[in-house]
C-alpha positions as CSV (number, residue, x, y, z in Angstrom):
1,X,-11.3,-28.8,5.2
2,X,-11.9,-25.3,3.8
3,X,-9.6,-22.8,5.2
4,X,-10.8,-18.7,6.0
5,X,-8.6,-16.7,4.2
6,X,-10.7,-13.3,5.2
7,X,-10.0,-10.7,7.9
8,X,-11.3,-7.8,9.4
9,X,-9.7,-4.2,8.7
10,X,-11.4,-2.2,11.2
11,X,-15.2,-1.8,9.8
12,X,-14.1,-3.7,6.6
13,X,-14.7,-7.4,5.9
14,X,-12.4,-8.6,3.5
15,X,-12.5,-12.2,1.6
16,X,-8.8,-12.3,2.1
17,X,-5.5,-10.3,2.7
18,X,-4.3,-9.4,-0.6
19,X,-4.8,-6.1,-1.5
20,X,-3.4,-4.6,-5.5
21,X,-1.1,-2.2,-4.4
22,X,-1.8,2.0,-5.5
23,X,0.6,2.9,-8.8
24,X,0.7,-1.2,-9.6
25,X,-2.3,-1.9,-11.2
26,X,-3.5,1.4,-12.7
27,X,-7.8,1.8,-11.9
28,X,-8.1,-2.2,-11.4
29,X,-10.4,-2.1,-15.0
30,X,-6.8,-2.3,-16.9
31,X,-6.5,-6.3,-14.6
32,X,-9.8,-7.1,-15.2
33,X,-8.6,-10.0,-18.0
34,X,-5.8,-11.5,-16.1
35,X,-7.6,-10.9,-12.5
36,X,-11.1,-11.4,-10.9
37,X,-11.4,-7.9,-9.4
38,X,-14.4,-9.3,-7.6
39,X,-11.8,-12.2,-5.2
40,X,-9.2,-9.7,-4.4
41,X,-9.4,-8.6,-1.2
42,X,-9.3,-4.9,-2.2
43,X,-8.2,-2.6,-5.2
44,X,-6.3,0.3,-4.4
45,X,-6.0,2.5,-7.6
46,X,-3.4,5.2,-8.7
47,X,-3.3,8.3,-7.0
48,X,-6.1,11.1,-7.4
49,X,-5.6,14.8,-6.8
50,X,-8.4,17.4,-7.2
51,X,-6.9,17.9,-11.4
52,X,-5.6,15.9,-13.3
53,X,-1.8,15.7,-13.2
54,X,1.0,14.7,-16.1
55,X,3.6,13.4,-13.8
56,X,7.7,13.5,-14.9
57,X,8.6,12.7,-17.8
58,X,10.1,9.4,-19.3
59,X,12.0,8.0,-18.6
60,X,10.8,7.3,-15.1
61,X,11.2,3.4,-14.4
62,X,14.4,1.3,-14.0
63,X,15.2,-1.9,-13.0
64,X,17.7,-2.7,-10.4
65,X,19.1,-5.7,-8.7
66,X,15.6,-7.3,-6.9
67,X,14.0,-4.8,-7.2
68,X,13.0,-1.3,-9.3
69,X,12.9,2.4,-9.2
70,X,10.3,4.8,-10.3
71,X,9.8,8.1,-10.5
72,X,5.8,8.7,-12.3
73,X,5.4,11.9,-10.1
74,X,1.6,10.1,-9.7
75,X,-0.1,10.9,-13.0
76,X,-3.5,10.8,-12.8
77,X,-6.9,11.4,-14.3
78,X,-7.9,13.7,-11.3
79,X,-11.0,12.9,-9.3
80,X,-13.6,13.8,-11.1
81,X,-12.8,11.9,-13.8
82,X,-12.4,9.2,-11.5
83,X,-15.8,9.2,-10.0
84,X,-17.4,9.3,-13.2
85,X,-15.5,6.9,-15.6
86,X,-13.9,4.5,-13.4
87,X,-15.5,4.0,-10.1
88,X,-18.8,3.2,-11.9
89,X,-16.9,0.0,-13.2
90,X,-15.5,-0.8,-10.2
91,X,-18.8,-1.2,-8.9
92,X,-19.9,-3.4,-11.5
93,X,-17.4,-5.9,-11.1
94,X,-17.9,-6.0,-7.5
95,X,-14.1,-4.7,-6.4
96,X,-13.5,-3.3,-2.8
97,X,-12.4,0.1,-3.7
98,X,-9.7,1.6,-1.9
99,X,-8.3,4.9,-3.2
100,X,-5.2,6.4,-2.4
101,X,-6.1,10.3,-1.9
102,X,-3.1,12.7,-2.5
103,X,-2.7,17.0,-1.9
104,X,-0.3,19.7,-2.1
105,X,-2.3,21.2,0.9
106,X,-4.7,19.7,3.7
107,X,-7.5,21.5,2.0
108,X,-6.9,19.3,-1.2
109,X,-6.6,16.0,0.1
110,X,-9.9,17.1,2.2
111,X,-11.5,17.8,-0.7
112,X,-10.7,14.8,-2.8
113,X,-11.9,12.5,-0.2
114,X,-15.3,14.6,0.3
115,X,-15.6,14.0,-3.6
116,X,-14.8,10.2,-3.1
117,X,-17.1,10.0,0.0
118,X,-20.3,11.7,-1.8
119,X,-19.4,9.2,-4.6
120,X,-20.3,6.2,-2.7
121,X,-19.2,2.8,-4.0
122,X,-15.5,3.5,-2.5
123,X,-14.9,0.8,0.5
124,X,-11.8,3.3,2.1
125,X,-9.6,6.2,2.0
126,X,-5.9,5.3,1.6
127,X,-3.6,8.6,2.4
128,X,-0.6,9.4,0.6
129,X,1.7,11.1,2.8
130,X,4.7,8.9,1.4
131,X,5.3,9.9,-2.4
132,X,9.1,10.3,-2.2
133,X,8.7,11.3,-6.0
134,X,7.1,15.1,-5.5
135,X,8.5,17.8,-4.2
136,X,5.3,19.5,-3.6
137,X,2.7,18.0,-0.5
138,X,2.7,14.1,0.2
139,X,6.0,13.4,2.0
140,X,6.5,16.9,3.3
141,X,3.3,16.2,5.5
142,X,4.6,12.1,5.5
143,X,7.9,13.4,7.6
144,X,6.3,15.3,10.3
145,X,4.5,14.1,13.0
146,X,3.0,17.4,13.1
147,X,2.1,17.5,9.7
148,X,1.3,13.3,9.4
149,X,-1.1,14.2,12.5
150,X,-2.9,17.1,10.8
151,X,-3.9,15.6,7.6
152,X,-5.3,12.5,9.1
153,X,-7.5,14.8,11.8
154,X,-8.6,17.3,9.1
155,X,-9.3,13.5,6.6
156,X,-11.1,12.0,10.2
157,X,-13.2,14.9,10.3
158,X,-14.9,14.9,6.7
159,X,-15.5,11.4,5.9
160,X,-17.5,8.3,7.7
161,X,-15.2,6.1,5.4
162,X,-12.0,4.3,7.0
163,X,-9.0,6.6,7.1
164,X,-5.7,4.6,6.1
165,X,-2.4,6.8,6.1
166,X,0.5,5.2,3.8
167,X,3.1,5.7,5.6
168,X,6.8,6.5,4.4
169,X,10.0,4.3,5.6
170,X,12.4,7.7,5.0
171,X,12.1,8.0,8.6
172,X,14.0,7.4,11.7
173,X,11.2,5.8,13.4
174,X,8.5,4.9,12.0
175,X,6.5,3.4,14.9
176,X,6.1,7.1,15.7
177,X,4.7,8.2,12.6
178,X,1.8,4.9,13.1
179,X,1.3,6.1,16.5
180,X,0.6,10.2,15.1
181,X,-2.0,8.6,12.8
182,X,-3.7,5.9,15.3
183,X,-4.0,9.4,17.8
184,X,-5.4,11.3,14.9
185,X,-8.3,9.0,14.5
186,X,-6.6,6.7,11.7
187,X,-8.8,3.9,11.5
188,X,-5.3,1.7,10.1
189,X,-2.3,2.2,8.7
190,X,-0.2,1.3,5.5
191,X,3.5,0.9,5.0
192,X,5.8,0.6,3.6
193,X,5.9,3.4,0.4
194,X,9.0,3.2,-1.4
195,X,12.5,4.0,-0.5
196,X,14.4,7.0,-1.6
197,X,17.3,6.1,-4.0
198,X,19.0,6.5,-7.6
199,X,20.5,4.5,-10.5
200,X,23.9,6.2,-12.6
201,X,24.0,4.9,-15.7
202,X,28.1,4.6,-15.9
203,X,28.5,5.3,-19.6
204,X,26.8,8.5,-19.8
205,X,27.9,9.7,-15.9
206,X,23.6,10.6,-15.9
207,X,20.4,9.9,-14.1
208,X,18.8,7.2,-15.3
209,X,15.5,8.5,-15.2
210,X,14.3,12.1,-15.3
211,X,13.6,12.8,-11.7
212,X,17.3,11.3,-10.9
213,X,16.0,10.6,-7.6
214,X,12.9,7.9,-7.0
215,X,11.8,5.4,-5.2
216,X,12.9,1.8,-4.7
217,X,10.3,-1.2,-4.5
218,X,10.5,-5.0,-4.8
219,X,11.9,-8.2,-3.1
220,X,15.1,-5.5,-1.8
221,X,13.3,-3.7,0.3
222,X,11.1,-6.7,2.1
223,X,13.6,-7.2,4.9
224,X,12.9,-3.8,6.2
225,X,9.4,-3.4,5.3
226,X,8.8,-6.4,7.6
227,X,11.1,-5.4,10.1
228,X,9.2,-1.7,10.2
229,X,5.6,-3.5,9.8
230,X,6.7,-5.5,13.4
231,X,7.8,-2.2,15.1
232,X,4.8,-0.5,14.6
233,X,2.3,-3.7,15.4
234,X,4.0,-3.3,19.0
235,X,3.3,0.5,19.1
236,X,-0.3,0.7,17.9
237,X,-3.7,-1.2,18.1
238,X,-5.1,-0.1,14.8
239,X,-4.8,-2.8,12.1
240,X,-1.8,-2.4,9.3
241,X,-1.8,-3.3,6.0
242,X,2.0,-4.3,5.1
243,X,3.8,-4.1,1.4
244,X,7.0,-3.7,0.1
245,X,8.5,-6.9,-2.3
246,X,5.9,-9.7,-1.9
247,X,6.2,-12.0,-4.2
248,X,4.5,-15.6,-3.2
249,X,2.6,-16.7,-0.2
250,X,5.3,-16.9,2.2
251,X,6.3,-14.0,1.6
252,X,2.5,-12.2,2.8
253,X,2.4,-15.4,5.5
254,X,6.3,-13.1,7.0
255,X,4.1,-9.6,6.8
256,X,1.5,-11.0,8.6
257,X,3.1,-13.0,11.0
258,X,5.3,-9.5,12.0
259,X,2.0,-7.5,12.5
260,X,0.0,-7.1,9.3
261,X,-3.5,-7.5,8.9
262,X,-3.7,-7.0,5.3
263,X,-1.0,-6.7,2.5
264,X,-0.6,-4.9,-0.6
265,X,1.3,-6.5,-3.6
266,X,3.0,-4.2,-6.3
267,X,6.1,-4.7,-8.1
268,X,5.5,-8.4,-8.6
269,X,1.9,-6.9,-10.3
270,X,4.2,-6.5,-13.3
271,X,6.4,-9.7,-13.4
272,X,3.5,-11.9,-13.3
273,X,0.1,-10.5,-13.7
274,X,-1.1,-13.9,-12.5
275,X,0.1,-13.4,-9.0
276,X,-2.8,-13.2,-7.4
277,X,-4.3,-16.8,-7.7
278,X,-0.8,-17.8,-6.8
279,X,-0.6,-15.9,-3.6
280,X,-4.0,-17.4,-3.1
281,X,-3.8,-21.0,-3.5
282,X,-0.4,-20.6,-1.7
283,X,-1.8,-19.1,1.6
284,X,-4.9,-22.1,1.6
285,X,-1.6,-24.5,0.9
286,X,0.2,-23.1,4.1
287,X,-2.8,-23.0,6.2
288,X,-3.0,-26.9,5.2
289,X,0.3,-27.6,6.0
290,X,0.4,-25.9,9.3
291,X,-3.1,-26.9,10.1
292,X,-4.9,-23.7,11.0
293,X,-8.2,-23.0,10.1
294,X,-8.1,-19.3,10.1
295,X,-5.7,-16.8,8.2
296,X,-6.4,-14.3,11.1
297,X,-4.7,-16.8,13.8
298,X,-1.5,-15.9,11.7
299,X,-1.6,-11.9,12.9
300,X,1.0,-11.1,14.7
301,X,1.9,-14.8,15.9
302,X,5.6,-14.7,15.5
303,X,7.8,-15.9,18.1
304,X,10.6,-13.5,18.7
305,X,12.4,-16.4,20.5
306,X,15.9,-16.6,19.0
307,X,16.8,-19.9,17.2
308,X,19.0,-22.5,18.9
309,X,22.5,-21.6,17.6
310,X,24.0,-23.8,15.5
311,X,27.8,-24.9,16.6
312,X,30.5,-26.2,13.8
């Protein structure tokens, strides 16, 4: 029998879970070969400021055991260049536009998303308080709950669209942080961004990228993401959209099972471009095997119950 992969993310209706993941797949129009923007569940582009912004310079990417760091400083095209050559495009092909908003102040990530909302055609806001790669706005606001609470009012207060917050895991507790945003008037959450950390290359004694510090991503940091995705579905009501090193169906099924509505796939956007009808077919095949009819039945249904132990 046909399985229903969709859920519900506050006001949105989405076809199913997976959601490309902001700095992973560019404006979504670069995918458009290899992916049906159209069956993703949502497309949440690179990061927009008011101008256009260069980001650090290469290099800025390196790989490390399971995982990678980067360092882009979120180049982008700015959002007026956005709303006019991109999101046009992004309506044609029928993609659920979610665009990750970013500010040096609270004005500026106000006045991106009143720019976004007068655009129309964007489905929701996604906040990025987390960018561990600037030194300027994002996490500064992203590591106060004074500060995580203020943007997400002063966002509540100038758009009708759904407020997400991307949350950053260079926290003590993050549950606290979700529960900021849910009393701001965040209509969900995201999380996790990257993790602060740096690569030596040993034969020079130097940074291996520019920025020398960045931010760590992939199958390394899923563990934790999932642990911090379960703290916060205990701590909060409104929905969250999990991330950090998914790779295949099971791993989204473990995200969603801790707590998460949605998820967001990233690094694995770059190993295999064709991860997306993988991840698919792979949540239908699990739904099979396990015999439920509805992805949704899978939020939050783990069983904290220890295993049996296991004597030698």
């Amino acid at each position: 029998m046909p399985r229903d992969l969709s859920v519900r993310l506050g006001s949105l209706h989405l076809p199913n879970p997976l959601i490309a993941a902001s700095g992973c797949f560019g404006y979504g129009l670069e995918y458009e070969e290899v992916a049906d923007l159209a069956s993703l569940g949502g497309v949440c582009v690179k990061g927009l400021f008011m101008t256009e912004r260069e980001g650090h310079s290469p290099p800025r990417i390196v790989e490390t055991p399971a995982g990678m760091i980067n360092a882009i400083g979120l180049q982008g095209i700015g959002v007026h260049r956005f709303v006019q050559e991109k999101l046009p495009l992004l309506r044609e092909r029928g993609a659920r536009v979610f665009v990750n908003v970013c500010g040096t102040t609270i004005d500026e990530y106000v006045e991106v998303t009143k720019v976004l909302t007068d655009a129309g055609g964007v489905a929701a806001i996604e906040l990025n308080i987390s960018c561990p790669n600037i030194k300027e706005g994002g996490i500064q606001f992203g590591c106060s709950l004074v500060g995580t609470s203020a943007v997400v009012a002063a966002v509540r207060k100038a758009t009708h669209l759904p407020v997400i917050p991307k949350l950053t895991p260079n926290v003590t507790d993050v549950a606290s942080f979700a529960r900021a945003a849910e009393d701001a008037g965040a209509d969900a959450v995201s999380l996790v961004n990257t993790f602060l950390a740096m690569a030596i290359d040993v034969e020079t004694r130097r940074p291996t990228i520019t920025n020398v510090l960045g931010g760590l991503s992939g199958p390394a940091i899923r563990p934790i993401a999932v642990r911090m995705v379960w703290e916060c579905a205990r701590e909060v009501k409104i929905p969250i959209i999990g991330m950090g090193g998914i790779t295949d169906a099971r791993d989204a099924v473990e995200f969603i099972l801790a707590g998460a509505t949605a998820v967001q796939i990233g690094t694995a956007n770059f190993v295999d471009p064709f991860v997306w009808t993988k991840v698919l077919a792979g949540l239908e095949d699990y739904l099979d095997r396990h015999n439920v009819e509805r992805l949704a039945e899978l939020i939050g249904a783990f069983d904290p119950t220890p295993p049996k132990a296991v004597h030698a």
